[in-house]
N, C-alpha and C positions, 0 to 999 in steps of 0.2 A: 474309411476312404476306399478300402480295396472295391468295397460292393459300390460304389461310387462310379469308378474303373471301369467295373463291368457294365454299368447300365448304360443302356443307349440312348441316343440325344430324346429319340421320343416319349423314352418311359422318363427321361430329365423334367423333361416340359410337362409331361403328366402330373405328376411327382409338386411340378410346380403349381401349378393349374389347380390340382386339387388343393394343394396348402390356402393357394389365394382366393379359391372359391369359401373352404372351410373358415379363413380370417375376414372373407368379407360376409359368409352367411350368419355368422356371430352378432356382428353388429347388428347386419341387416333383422333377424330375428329377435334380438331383444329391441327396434324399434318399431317393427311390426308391434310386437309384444306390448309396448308401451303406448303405442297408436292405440291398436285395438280397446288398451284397458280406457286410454280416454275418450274413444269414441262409446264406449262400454257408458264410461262413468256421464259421459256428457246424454245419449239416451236415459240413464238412467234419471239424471238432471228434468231431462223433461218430462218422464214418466211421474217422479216424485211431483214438479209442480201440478201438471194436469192433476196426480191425486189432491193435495191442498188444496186447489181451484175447487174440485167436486166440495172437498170438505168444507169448504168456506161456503159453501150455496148451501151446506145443511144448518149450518151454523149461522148463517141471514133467516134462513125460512124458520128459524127456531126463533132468533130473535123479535119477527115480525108475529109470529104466536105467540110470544111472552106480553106483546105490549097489546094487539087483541084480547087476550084472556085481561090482560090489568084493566083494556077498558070495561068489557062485559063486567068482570066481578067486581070493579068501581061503582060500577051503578046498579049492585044488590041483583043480579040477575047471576043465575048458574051457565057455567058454559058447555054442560052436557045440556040441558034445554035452554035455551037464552031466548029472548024474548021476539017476535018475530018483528016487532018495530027497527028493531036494532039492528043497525046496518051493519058497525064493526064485526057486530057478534055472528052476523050472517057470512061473514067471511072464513070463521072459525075450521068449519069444514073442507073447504079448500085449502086454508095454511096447512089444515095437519095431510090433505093428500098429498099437495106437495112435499112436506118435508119427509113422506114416506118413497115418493119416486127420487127427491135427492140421494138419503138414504141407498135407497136399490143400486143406482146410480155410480155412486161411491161401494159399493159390495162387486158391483163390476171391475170398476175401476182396481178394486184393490186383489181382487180373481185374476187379472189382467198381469201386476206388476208383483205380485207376488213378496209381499213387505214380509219383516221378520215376524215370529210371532208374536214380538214385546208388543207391535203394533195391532197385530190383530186382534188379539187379549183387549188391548185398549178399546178400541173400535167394538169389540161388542161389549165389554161393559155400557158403553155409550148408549149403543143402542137399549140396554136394556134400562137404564136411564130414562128414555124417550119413553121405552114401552111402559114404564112406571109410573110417569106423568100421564099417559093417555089411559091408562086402569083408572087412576084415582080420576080423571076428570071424567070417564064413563060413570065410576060409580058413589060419585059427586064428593068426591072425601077431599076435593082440592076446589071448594069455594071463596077462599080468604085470597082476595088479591095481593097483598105483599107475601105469601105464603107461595102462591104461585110464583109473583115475581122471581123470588129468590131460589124454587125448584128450577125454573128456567135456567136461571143466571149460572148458578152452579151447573146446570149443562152445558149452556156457553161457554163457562170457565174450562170445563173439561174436557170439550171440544177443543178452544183452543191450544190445551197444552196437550192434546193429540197431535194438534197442527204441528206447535213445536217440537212433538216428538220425530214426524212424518219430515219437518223441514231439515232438522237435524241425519234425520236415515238417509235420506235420499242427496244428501250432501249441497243441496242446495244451498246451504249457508255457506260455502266453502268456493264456491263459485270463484275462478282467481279474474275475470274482467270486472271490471269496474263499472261498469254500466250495468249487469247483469246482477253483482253484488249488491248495487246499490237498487237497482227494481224489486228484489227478492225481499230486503231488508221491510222495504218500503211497502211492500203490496201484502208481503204474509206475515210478518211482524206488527208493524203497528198500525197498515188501515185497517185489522179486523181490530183491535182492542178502541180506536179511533171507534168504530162504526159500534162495537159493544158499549162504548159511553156513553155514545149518541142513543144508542136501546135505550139503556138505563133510564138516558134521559127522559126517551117517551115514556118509559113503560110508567115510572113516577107519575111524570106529569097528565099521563090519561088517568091514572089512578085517583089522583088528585082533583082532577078537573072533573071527574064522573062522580065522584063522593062531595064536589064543590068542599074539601075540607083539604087543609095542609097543615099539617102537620110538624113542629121543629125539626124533629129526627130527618122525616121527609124533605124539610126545607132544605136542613144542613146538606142531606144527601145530594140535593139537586144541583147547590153549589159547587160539591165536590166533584161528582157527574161532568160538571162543565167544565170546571177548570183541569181535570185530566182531560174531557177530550181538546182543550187546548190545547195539550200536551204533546198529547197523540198525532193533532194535525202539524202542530211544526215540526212532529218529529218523523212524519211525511213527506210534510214539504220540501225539507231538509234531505230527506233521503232520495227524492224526487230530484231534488238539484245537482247533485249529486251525480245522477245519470244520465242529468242533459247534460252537466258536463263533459262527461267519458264520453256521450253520444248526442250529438245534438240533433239528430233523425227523431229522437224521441221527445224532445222537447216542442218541437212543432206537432208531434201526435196527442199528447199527452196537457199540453201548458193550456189549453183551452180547457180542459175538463178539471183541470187543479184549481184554474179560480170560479168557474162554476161551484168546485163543495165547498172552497173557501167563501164564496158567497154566502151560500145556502148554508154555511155552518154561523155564520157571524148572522145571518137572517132568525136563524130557530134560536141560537141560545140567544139574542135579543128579545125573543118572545119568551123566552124561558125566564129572561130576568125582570120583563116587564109585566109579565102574564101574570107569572105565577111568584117569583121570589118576592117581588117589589110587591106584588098586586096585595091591596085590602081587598079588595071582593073579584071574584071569577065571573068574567063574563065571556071567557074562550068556551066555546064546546068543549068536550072531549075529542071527537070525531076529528075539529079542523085541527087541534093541538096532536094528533093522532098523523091525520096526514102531510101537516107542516112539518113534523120532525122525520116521520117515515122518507119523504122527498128527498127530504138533508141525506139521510141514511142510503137512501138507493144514490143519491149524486157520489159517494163515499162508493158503495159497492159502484157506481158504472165507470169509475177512474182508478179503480182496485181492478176491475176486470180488465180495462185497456190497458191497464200495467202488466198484471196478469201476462194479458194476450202478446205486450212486446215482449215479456221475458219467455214467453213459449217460443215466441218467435227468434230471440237472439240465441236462446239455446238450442234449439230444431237448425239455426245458420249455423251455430257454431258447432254442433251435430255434424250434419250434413257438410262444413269444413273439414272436419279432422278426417269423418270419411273422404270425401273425397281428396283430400291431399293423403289419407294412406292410400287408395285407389292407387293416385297418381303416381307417388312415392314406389308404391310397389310395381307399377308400370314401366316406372322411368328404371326400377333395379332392373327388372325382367330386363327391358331394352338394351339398359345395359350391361346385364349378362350375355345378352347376345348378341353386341358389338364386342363384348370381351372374349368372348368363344369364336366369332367370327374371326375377330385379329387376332387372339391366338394361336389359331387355326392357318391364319396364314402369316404370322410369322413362324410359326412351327415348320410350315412348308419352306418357307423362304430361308430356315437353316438348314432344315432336315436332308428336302431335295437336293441342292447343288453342294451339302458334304457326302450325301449319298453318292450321286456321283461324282463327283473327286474322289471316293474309297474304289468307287467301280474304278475310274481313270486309274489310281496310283496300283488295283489289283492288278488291272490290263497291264500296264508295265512293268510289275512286277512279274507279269508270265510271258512277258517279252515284246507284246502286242505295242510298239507304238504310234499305231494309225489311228487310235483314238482321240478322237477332239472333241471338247465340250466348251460351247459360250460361259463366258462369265455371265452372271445376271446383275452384276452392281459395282460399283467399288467399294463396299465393305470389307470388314477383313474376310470372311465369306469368298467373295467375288475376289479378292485379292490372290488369295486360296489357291481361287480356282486359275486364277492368269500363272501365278507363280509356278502350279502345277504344269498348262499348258507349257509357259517356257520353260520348264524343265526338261518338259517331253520329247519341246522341242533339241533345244540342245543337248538332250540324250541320245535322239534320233542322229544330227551331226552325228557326233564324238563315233557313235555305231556305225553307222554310214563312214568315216575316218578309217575306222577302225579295219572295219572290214575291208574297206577297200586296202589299205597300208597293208593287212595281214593277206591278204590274196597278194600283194605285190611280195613280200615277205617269203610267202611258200613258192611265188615265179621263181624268184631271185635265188633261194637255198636250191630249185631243183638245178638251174643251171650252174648252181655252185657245184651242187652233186657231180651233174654231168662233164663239168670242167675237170674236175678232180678225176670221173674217172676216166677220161682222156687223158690227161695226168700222170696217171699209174700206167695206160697203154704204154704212153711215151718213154716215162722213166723206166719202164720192164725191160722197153725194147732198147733204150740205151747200156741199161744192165748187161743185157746180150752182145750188144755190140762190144761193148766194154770186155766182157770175159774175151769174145773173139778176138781184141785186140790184144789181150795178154794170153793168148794162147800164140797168135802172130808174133807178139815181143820175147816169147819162150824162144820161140823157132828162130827170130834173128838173133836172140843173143847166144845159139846153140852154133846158128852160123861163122857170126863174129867167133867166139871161139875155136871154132876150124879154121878159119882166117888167118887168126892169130898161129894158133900150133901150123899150117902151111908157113907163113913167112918167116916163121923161124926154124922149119923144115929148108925152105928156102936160102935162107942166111946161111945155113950150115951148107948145104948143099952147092952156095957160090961161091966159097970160097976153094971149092974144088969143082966147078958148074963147066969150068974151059971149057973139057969135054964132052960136056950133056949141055950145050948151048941151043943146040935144037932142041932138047928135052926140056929146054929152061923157056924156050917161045911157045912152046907146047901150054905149058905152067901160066908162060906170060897170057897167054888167049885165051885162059880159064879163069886166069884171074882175072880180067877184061869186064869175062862172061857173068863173075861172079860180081865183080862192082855193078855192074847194070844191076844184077837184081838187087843189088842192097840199094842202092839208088832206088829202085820202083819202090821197093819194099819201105823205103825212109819216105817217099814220098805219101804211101799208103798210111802210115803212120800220121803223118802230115795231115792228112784229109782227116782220118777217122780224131785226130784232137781235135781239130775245128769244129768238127761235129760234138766231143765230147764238151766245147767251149758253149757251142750253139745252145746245147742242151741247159747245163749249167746258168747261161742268160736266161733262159725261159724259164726255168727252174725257182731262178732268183725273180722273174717280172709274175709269175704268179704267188707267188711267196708274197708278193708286195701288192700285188689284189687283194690275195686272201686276207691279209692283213688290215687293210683299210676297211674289207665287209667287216673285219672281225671287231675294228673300233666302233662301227657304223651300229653295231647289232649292242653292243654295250654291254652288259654285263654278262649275258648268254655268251657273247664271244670270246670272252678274255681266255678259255684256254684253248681257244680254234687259233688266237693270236699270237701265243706263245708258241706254239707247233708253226706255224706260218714263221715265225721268227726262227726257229732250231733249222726250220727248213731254208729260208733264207741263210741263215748262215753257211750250212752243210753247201747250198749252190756259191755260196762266195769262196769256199776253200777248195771246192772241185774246181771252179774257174781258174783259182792260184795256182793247185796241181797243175791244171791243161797246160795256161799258159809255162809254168817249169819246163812241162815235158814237152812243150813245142819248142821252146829255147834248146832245150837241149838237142830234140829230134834237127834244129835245122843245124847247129852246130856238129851232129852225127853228118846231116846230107850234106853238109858243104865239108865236111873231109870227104866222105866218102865219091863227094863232085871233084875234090882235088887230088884222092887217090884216084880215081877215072880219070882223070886226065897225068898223072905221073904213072900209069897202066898204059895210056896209050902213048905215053910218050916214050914210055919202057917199050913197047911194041913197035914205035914208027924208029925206035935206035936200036934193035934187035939186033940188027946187023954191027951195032958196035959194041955189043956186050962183051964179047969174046974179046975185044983191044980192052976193053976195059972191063975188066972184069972186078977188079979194086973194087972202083966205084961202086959196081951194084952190089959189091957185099956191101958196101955202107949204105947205099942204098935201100939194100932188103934189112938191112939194120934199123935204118929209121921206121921201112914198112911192119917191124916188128914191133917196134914200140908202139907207133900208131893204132896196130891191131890191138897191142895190148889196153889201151885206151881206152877205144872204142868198145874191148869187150868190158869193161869197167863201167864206162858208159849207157851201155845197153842194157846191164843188170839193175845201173839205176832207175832207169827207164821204166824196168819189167817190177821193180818194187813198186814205184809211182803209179803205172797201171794196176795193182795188184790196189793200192792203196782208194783210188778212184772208182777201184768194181767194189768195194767196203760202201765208201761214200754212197754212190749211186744206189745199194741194197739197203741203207737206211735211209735214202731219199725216199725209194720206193715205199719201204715202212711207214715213213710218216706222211706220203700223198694216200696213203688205205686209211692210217686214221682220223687225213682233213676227210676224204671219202664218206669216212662213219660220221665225223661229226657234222658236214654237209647235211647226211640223211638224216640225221636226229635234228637238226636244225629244220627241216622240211618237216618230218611228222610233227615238231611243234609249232609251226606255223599253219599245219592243216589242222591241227589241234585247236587253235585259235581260230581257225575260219569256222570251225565245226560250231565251237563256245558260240559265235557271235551271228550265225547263224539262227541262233536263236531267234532274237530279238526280229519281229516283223515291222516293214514301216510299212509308210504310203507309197503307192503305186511310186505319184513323184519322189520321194526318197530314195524307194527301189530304182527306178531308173536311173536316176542320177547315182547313186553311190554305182549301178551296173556299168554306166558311161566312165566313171570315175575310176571303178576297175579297171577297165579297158585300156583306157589312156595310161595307166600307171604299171599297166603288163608290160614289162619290157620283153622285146624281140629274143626267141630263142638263139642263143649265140653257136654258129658254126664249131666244128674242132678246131682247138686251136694247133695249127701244124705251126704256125710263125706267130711266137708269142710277142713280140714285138709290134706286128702288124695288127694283131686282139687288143692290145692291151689297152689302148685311147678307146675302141668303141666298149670295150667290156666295161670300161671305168665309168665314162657316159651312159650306159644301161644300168650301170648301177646307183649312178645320181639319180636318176631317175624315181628308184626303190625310197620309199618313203621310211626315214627311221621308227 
């Protein structure tokens, strides 16, 4: 199966092709094979008749000299010299040229088809048979007419079972039509032995007729003579019927010449029975007894020959049948080998081509190229193929085109996170600073307050003996005036810079809670940008609880310190009744002692709570450097992703629409955010925007 695997659809089809060529040249070849041998054997069907045919004309012209010589040596005359009266006798020399050109004739014939040698052996014994009789009648040693007869006859005899040997080689007896069977049977079986009784008969009855003596032996002979070729003609006729059955073309060729011998046969042996069997005295020639029977005998041979001639004929059609339907046959393979190569040819194409390119299409996307498009050629599974492939390409080209545009929006969207963040860190730094600044100002007032404090209990002490330093004590009073004003500014100051530290804290917490929602939006890449967003949220929710403490506190500092400024100048606008009372202001500077002490209590707490929010703010700062880093790791792997998908190339139309589709899905570089509050609605709408 592996080697299966490897081969390509073409060498498949190959592969096929030859298998079906080799299983159909099989067949094809042993029917050729089988054609040929019977168009082989049906030529040779006719070769062998044609030979018999010849053979049969030596074996008439033999016979027609057996019953010549019976007459000449009938009537006491030799037939190396026979008498010049003699008419038979004067035919003598012509039968035997004849039966020398039959002869020749049949040596061609048999040159020609090439018999085995059983036959040829036979055939010249034959002949030297022939040349044996014409010795002895040269050199007169064959005068005895029943002497010849019977040298004849025995040629005859062995002529014919030449024929049977020749009818037998040549397969003619095997003939499988029925019409052709039965002409064969009928024309080289038994009209020559038919046509051989009828000799006999002459050859007797010239014999007879020329000696005017007959003989018992003879008589008996002539009886016998007859009633076999009785025998002979219905076993003609019969084989004759036969083949007008199977063929009744031959019965209209043939039925006129069947009762012509059947005439001419019931005509001579009626002269046979009245002439000579029945007859007391001979009053027939020889001569007319000679050519009444000879007649018979040629009607016999000229319905042998037109049988002959239809069996040359049915086997020369059925010949030239087999050829031409192997012709045909192998014509019609040819043709259709080359409607079979031509379809295979093109459906070989009709797979080969449009999976060839489907491999080219699915290479092409594979190296990223998706502008290739290819028609289906059908709906086949082929052509199915091929659609399936295109929608794929297509909606690979999408998803790419998605992609890239989402991932271009992705790496907009990380760099203004970047960039948010590191505005971010600006911010947080510089609240960082503000922050130390403020706890370096909270150092300083709570170093003040505690001057405060140690004066008013400078003070205390110093009123309850103050009588006389009353002036020295308005002196004090307009310093300490001096110095609640500045703790006033200075509370105020404090004032501002927590608002600010609250301000900060809000923003701190409204990007904490962007970062946040990118950090949902981005999914699993984000979850730990969201947990830092989250520390970081939290860290702005506890500095905002710090602020607001220490603004509680801060105004609870400024509104004593508003109602020590106003018991300062209330001390100042009764200055003039210190001295009457002086009691008082010792309890007075009493209360302003404890107050002080308060306040300095106060203000320490303060200066920790500051202390505690320059912490906060410096892990704020911390963790807006590592949303910072993960911002910028978030951007190189979204430029990372544009780089990957980059890749893949569409169509012009693809490119410009996913470029259009960029475009629209870039969201607006976002300003600094200095008022995160006023950011925060369009940052979050720019970020809806960003495609997940």
């Amino acid at each position: 199966m592996s080697l299966l695997h490897r081969m390509s659809l073409s060498s498949k089809f190959l592969v096929l092709g030859l298998v079906a060529l080799v299983t159909l040249a099989l067949p094809t070849t042993l029917y050729l094979q089988r054609t040929s041998a019977d168009v082989e054997i049906a030529q040779r069907h006719v070769e062998g008749a044609a030979s018999i045919i010849a053979l049969q004309k030596v074996i008439q012209l033999v016979q027609n000299h057996r019953g010549l010589a019976a007459s000449v040596l009938g009537g006491g005359e030799s037939i190396a010299t026979p008498g010049k009266g003699n008419v038979l006798a004067a035919q003598l020399p012509g039968a035997r040229e004849a039966i020398g050109k039959a002869i020749a004739a049949l040596d061609a014939r048999l040159a020609a088809v090439h018999p085995s040698e059983k036959v040829l052996a036979g055939w010249n014994e034959r002949k030297q048979q022939w040349a044996a009789i014409q010795a002895d009648i040269a050199g007169k040693r064959l005068d005895d007419a029943d002497k010849s007869s019977q040298r004849h006859t025995e040629l005859v005899v062995s002529l014919m079972n030449l024929g049977d040997e020749m009818f037998d080689e040549s397969g003619v007896a095997l003939i499988p039509e029925r019409a052709s069977n039965a002409l064969a049977n009928a024309s080289f079986v038994h009209a020559p032995w038919l046509a051989e009784m009828l000799g006999r008969t002459r050859a007797i009855g010239t014999a007879a007729l020329a000696q005017q003596y007959l003989s018992d032996a003879s008589r008996a002979a002539l009886v016998n003579t007859k009633q076999r070729a009785m025998e002979r003609m219905d076993d003609v006729t019969r084989g004759l019927a036969k083949a007008f059955a199977a063929d009744e073309r031959l019965q209209s060729e043939l039925q006129p010449r069947v009762s012509t011998m059947k005439g001419n046969i019931a005509r001579s042996l009626s002269v046979v029975d009245k002439r000579l069997v029945e007859a007391l005295q001979f009053d027939l020639a020889s001569k007319d007894y000679y050519d009444e029977l000879t007649a018979t005998i040629a009607s016999v041979y000229e319905l042998d020959e037109a049988a002959t001639q239809s069996l040359v004929d049915l086997l020369q059609a059925r010949a030239t049948g087999l050829q031409r339907t192997e012709y045909l046959v192998a014509g019609l393979l040819a043709l259709i080998v080359a409607l079979s190569l031509a379809l295979s040819t093109a459906f070989v194409r009709s797979v080969t081509v449009p999976v060839r390119e489907a491999v080219d299409m699915a290479r092409a996307i594979a190296d990223g190229d998706l502008g290739r498009e290819i028609e289906p050629r059908g709906n086949n599974e082929i052509g199915q193929l091929v659609q399936a492939l295109g929608v794929m390409r297509q909606n690979l080209a999408g998803v790419v085109s998605e992609v890239r545009r989402h991932a271009q929006g992705v790496a907009t969207a990380s760099s203004q996170i970047a960039q948010g963040g590191s505005d971010l860190s600006s911010r947080t730094e510089e609240a960082a600073s503000a922050l130390e600044e403020t706890a370096a100002s909270m150092e300083q007032l709570s170093a003040t307050v505690r001057q405060n404090a140690d004066n008013a209990r400078q003070a205390d002490e110093l009123a309850r003996s103050a009588s006389e330093v009353a002036t020295a004590g308005g002196t004090v009073v307009g310093e300490v005036v001096e110095t609640m004003k500045g703790i006033n500014d200075s509370s105020k100051k404090i004032a501002e810079i927590i608002n600010v530290i609250d301000a900060i804290a809000f923003q701190t917490n409204i990007l904490a809670l962007n970062a946040a929602v990118e950090a949902a939006r981005a999914g699993e890449q984000g979850r730990g940008f969201a947990v830092v967003a989250g520390e970081v949220r939290g860290l702005a929710q506890r500095s905002a609880g710090a602020a607001r403490e220490i603004k509680a506190l801060i105004n609870a500092s400024v509104e004593r310190v508003e109602a020590g400024a106003r018991l300062v100048d209330r001390a100042g606008s009764t200055m003039t009744e210190v001295v009457g009372s002086i009691r008082r202001v010792t309890d007075i500077m009493g209360e302003i002692s404890n107050a002080s002490a308060e306040q300095s209590s106060g203000f320490a707490q303060v200066g920790e709570a500051v202390v505690e929010m320059d912490k906060a703010t410096q892990h704020n700062a911390a963790l807006v450097e590592e949303s910072a880093a993960a911002a910028a790791t978030l951007q190189e792997q979204a430029q990372e992703l544009v780089r990957a998908v980059a890749v893949f190339r569409l169509t012009e139309t693809g490119r410009h629409g996913a470029g259009r589709a960029a475009d629209a899905a870039r969201p607006r570089r976002a300003e600094p955010a200095r008022a995160a509050a006023a950011d925060h609605s369009s940052l979050a709408e720019q970020f809806d925007e960003v495609p997940a």
